[in-house]
C-alpha positions as CSV (number, residue, x, y, z in Angstrom):
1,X,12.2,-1.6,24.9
2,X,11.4,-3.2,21.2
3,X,12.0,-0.4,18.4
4,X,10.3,-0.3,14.9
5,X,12.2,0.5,12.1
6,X,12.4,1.7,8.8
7,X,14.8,-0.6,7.3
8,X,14.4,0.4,3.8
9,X,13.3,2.6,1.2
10,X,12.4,2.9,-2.7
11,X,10.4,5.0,-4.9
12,X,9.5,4.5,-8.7
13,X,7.7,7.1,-11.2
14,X,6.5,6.4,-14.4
15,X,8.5,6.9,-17.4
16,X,6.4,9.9,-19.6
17,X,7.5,13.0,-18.1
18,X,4.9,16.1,-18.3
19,X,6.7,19.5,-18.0
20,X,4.2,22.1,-16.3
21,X,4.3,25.2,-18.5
22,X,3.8,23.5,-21.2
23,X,1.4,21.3,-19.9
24,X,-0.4,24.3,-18.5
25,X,-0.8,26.0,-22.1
26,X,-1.8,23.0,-23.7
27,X,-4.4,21.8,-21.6
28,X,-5.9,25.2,-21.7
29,X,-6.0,25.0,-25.8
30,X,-7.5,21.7,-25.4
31,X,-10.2,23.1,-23.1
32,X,-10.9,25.4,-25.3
33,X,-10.5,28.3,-22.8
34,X,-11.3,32.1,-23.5
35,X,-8.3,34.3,-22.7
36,X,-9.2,35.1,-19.4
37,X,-9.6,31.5,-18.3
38,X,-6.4,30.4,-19.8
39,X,-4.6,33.2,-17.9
40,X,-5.4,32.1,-14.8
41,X,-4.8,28.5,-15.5
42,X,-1.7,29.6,-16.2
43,X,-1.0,31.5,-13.7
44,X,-2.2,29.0,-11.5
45,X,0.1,26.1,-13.1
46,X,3.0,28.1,-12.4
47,X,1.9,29.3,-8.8
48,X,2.6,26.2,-8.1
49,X,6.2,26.1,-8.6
50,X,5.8,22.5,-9.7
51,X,8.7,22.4,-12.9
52,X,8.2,18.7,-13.7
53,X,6.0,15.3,-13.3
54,X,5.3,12.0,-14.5
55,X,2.2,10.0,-15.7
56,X,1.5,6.7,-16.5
57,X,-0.7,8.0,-19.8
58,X,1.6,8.0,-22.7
59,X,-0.9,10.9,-24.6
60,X,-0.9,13.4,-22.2
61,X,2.0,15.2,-23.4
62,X,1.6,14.1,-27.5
63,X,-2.2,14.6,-27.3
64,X,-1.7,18.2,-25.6
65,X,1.0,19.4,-27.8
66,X,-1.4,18.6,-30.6
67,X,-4.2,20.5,-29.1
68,X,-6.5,16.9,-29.6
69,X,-7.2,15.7,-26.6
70,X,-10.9,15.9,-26.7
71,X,-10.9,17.3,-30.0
72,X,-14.3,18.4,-31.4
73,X,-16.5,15.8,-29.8
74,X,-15.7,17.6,-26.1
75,X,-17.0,16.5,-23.6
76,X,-18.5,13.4,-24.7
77,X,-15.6,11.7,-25.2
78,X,-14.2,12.5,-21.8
79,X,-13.1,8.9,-20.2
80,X,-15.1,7.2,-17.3
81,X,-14.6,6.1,-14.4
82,X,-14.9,2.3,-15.4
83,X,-11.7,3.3,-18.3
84,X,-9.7,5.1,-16.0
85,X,-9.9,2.7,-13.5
86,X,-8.4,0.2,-16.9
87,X,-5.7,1.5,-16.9
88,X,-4.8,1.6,-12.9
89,X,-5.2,-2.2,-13.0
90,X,-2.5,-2.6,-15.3
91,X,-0.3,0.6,-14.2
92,X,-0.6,0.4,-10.6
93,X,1.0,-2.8,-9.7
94,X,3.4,-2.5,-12.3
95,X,5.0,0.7,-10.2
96,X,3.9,-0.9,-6.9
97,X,6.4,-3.7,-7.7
98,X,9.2,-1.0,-9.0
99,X,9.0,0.9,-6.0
100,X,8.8,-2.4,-3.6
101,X,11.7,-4.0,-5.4
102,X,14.3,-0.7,-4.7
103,X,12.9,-1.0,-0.5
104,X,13.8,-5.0,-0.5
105,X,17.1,-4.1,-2.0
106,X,18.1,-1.4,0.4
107,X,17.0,-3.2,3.3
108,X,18.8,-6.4,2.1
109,X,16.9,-9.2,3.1
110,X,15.2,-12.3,1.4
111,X,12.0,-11.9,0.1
112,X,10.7,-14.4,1.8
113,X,11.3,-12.8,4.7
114,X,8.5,-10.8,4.4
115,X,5.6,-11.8,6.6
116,X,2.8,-8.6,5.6
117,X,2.1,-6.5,2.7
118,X,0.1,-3.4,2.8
119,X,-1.0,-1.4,0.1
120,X,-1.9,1.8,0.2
121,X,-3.8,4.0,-2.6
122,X,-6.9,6.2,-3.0
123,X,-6.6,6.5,-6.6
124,X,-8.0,3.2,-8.3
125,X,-9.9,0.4,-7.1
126,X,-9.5,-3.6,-7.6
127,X,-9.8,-6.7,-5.8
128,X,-7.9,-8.9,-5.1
129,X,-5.9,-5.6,-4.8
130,X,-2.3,-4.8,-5.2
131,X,-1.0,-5.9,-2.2
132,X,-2.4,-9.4,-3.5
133,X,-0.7,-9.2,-6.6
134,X,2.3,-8.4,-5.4
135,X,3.0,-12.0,-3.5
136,X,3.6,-13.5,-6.9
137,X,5.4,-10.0,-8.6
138,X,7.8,-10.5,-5.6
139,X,7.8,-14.0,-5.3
140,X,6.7,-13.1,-1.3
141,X,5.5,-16.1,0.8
142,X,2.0,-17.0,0.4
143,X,1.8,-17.5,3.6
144,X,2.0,-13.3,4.4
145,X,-0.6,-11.0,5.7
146,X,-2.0,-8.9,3.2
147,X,-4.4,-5.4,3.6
148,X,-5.7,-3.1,1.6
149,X,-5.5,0.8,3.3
150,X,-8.0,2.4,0.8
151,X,-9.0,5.9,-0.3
152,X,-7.8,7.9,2.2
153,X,-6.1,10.5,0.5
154,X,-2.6,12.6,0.7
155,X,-2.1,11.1,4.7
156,X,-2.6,7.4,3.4
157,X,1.6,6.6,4.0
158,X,0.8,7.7,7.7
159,X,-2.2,5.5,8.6
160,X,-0.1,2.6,6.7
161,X,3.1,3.2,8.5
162,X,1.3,3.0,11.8
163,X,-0.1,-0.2,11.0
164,X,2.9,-2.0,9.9
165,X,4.9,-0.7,13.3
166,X,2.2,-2.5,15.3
167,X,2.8,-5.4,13.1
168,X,6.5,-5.2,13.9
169,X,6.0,-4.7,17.2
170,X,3.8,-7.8,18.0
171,X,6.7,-9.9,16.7
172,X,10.5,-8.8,16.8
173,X,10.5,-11.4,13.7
174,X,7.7,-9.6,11.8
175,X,9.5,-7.7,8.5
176,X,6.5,-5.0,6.6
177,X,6.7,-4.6,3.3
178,X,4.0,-1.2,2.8
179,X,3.6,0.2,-0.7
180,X,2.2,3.6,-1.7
181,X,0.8,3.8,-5.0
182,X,-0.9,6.4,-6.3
183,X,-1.9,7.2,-10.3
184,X,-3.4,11.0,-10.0
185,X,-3.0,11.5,-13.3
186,X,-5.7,9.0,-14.5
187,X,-8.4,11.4,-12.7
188,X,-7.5,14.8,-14.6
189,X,-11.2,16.9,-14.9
190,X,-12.2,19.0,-17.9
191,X,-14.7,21.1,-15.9
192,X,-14.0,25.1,-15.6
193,X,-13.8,25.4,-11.7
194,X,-11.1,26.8,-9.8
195,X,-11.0,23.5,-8.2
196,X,-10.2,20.9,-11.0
197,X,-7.9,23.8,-12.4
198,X,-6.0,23.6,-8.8
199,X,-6.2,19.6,-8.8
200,X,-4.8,19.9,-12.6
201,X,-2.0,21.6,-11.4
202,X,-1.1,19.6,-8.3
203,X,-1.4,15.8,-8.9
204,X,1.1,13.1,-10.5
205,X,2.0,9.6,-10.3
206,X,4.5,7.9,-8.1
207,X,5.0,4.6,-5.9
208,X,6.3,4.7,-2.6
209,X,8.0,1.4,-0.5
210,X,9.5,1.1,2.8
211,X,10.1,-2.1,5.0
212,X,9.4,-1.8,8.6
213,X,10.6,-4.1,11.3
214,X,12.0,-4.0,14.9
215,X,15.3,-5.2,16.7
216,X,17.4,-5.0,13.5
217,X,19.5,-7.9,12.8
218,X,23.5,-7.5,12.0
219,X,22.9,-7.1,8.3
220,X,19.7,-4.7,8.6
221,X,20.9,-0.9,8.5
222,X,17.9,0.6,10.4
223,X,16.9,4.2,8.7
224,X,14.4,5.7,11.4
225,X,12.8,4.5,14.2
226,X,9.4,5.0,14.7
227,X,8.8,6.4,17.6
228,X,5.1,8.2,17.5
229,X,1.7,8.7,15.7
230,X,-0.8,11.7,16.2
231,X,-3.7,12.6,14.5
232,X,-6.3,15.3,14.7
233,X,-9.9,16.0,12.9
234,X,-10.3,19.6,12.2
235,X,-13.7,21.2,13.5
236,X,-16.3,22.0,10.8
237,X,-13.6,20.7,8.2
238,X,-15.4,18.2,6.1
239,X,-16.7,20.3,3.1
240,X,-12.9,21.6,3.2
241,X,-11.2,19.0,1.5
242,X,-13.2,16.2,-0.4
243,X,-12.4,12.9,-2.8
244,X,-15.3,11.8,-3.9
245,X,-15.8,8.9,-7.1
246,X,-17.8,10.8,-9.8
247,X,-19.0,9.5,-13.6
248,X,-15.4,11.0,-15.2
249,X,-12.7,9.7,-12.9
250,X,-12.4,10.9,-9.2
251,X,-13.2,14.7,-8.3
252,X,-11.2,16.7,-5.8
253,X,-13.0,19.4,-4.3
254,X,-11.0,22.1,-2.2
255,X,-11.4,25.0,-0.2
256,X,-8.9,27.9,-0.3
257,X,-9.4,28.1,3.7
258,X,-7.6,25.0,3.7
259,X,-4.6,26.3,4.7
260,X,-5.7,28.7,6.6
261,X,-7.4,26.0,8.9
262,X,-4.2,23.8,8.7
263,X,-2.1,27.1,9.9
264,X,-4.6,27.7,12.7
265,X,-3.6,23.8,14.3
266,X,-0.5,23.1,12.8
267,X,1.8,24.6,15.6
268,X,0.0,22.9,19.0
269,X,0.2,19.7,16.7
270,X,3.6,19.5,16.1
271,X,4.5,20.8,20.0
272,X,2.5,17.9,21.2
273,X,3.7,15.9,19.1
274,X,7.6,15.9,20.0
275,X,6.2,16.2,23.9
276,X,8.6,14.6,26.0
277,X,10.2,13.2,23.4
278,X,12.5,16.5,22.2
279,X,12.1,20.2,21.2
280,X,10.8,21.2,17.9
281,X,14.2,23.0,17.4
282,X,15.9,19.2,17.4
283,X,14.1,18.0,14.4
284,X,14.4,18.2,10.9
285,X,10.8,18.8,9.2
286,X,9.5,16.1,6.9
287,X,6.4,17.6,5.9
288,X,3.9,16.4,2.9
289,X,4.2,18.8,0.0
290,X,0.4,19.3,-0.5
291,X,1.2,22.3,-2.2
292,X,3.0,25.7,-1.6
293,X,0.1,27.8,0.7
294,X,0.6,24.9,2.9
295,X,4.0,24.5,3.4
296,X,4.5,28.4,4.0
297,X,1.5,28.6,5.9
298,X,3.6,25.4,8.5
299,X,6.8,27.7,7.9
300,X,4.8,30.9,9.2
301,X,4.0,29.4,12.8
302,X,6.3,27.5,13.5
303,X,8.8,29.9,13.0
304,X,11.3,28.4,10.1
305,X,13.0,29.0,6.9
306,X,10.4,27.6,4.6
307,X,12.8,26.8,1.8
308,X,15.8,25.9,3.8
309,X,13.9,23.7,6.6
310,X,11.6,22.1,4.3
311,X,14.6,21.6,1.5
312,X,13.3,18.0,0.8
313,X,9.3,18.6,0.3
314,X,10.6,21.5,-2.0
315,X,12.6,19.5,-3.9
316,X,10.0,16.6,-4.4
317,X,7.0,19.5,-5.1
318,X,8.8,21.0,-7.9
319,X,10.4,17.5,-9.3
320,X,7.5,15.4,-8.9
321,X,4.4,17.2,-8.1
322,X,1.8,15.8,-5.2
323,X,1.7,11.9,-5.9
324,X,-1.1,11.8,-2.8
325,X,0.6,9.4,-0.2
326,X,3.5,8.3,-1.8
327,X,4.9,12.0,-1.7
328,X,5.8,11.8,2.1
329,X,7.9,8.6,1.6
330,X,9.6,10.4,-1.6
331,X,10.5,13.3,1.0
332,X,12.1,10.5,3.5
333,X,14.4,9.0,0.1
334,X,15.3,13.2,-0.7
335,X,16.3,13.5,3.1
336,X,18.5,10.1,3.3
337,X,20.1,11.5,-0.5
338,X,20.9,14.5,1.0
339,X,22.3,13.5,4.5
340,X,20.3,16.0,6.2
341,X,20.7,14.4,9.4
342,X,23.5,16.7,10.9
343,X,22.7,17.8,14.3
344,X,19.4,16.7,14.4
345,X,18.3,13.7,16.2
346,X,14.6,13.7,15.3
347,X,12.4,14.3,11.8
348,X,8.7,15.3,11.9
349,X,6.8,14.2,9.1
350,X,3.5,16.0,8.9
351,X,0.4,15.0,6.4
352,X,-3.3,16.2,5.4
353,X,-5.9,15.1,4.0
354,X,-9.7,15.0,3.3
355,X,-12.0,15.8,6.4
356,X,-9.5,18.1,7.1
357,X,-7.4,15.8,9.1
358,X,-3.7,16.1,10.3
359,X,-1.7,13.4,10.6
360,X,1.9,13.3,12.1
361,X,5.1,10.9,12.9
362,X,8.2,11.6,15.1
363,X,11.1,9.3,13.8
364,X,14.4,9.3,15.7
365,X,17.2,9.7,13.1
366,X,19.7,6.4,12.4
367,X,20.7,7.1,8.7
């Protein structure tokens, strides 16, 4: 039977480093906040237990220290949509092509090799997009398949890995080169709603690259295989979790029953999932750090350790915050760093995003 791979990984964050405390206090003396309101932005920022994460906006941590960022002319000098968007032209492909460069490396091929390119990213919009532009970054053949998997949210790495194993599987020869790139940090919200202060908390900027192809050759080291997809649309779900394009950047909106609802599914997900595959007790747990409520609310039913079998989505939560769909692919690179592998023969990786969907992949363990 023909086998997709993973054959490589890389991941890439911008260089200006926001630490969350500070960034917490900060942004709520920008804001102007009353002392209630900046307690519980606080509180929430450190709820989180998100320590550290990166932007591709130089300012954010000299304008907040400085108490300017909007200054007195707030909000009217608040940045649009058509600004912010600027500035992912530039950025985006510039860490798309970081991130894509460490995955060629690590799988070791030639470059023009490649024969698709998929982008993935819900957080800017251009054409021709980056999977375009990264032909000539990469010097790829111009002869390559290129698409564009668009605003889709935290889940977007799922939809695109799916995608390129079909690629690899309609040609043994086929090698995927599928980028996540994702600039949150350009769609920060001034508004006073629990909502914006939650997203404020939550999103940062990261790039994500893997390269996918079946029957490895002798120089490929295969990573995972990937052996199965699931997906599921949540009943009555689609005011729970929103992404919508609004005047000042893109605005989040989010329920707090979201993890209730994801709590309620999660276990008859994940057991159908691994069906005659394995057991659930054979698999390490690769799920998407969306936040803390939802990886203990995954922890609670499916009876595990929340900090020690979900060591890796910890670690990128409180290093690197929620980078939307490139986070999944950064809790992959954590696992393979620390040669989890063990016993296990299998990883779940679970995902979420807007509608409320659940999105899941069962890889068989090679590293």
């Amino acid at each position: 039977m023909i086998a997709s791979h993973i054959l490589g990984l890389g991941t890439a964050v911008p260089s200006y480093a926001v630490e969350q405390d500070a960034f917490a206090l900060n942004l709520a003396n920008a804001m102007g906040l009353n002392e209630g309101q900046k307690s519980l932005l606080i509180r929430l920022f450190k709820n989180t237990q998100i320590q550290n994460r990166y932007t591709v906006v130089p300012d954010y941590q000299r304008d907040f220290q400085r108490g300017e960022l909007y200054h007195s002319s707030f909000p009217k000098c608040i940045p649009g949509s058509l600004e912010r968007n600027a500035i992912y032209k530039i950025a985006a492909p510039e860490l798309a092509a970081q991130a894509a460069i460490k995955a060629l490396k690590e799988w070791g091929g030639e470059p023009q090799e490649i024969t698709h390119v998929i982008s993935v990213s819900c957080t800017g919009m251009m054409a021709p997009g980056i999977e375009f532009l990264l032909v000539d970054q990469l010097a790829l053949p111009r002869s390559c398949s290129k698409l564009g998997v668009n605003f889709m949210g935290c889940f977007g790495a799922f939809r695109g890995l799916a995608v390129a194993r079909s690629f690899s599987l309609e040609n043994p020869n086929h090698r995927i080169l599928l980028v996540c790139t994702e600039l949150c940090s350009l769609h920060m919200q001034m508004t006073q709603d629990k909502s914006s202060f939650i997203s404020n908390a939550l999103f940062s900027d990261g790039a994500a690259a893997v390269v996918v192809g079946a029957c490895p050759k002798p120089l490929e080291k295969p990573l995972w295989e990937i052996r199965k997809f699931s997906s599921y649309a949540i009943a009555d779900s689609k005011e729970e979790m929103t992404w919508e394009i609004g005047n000042h950047g893109f605005v989040m909106g989010l329920s707090e029953k979201t993890p209730l609802l994801f709590k309620k599914e999660i276990y008859e997900f994940c057991k159908a999932l691994v069906q005659h595959q394995t057991s659930l007790s054979n698999c390490l747990w690769a799920p998407h750090p969306g936040g803390k409520a939802i990886l203990n609310a995954i922890a609670a039913v499916c009876g595990l350790d929340s900090e020690l079998d979900f060591k890796s989505s910890w670690h990128v939560l409180r290093n690197f915050g929620n980078m939307s769909s490139a986070t999944f692919l950064f809790v992959l690179e954590e696992m393979l760093k620390a040669q989890v592998s063990g016993a296990k023969d299998w990883s779940i990786g679970l995902g979420f995003g807007p509608g409320l969907d659940l999105e899941g992949v069962l890889l068989k363990n090679v590293f």
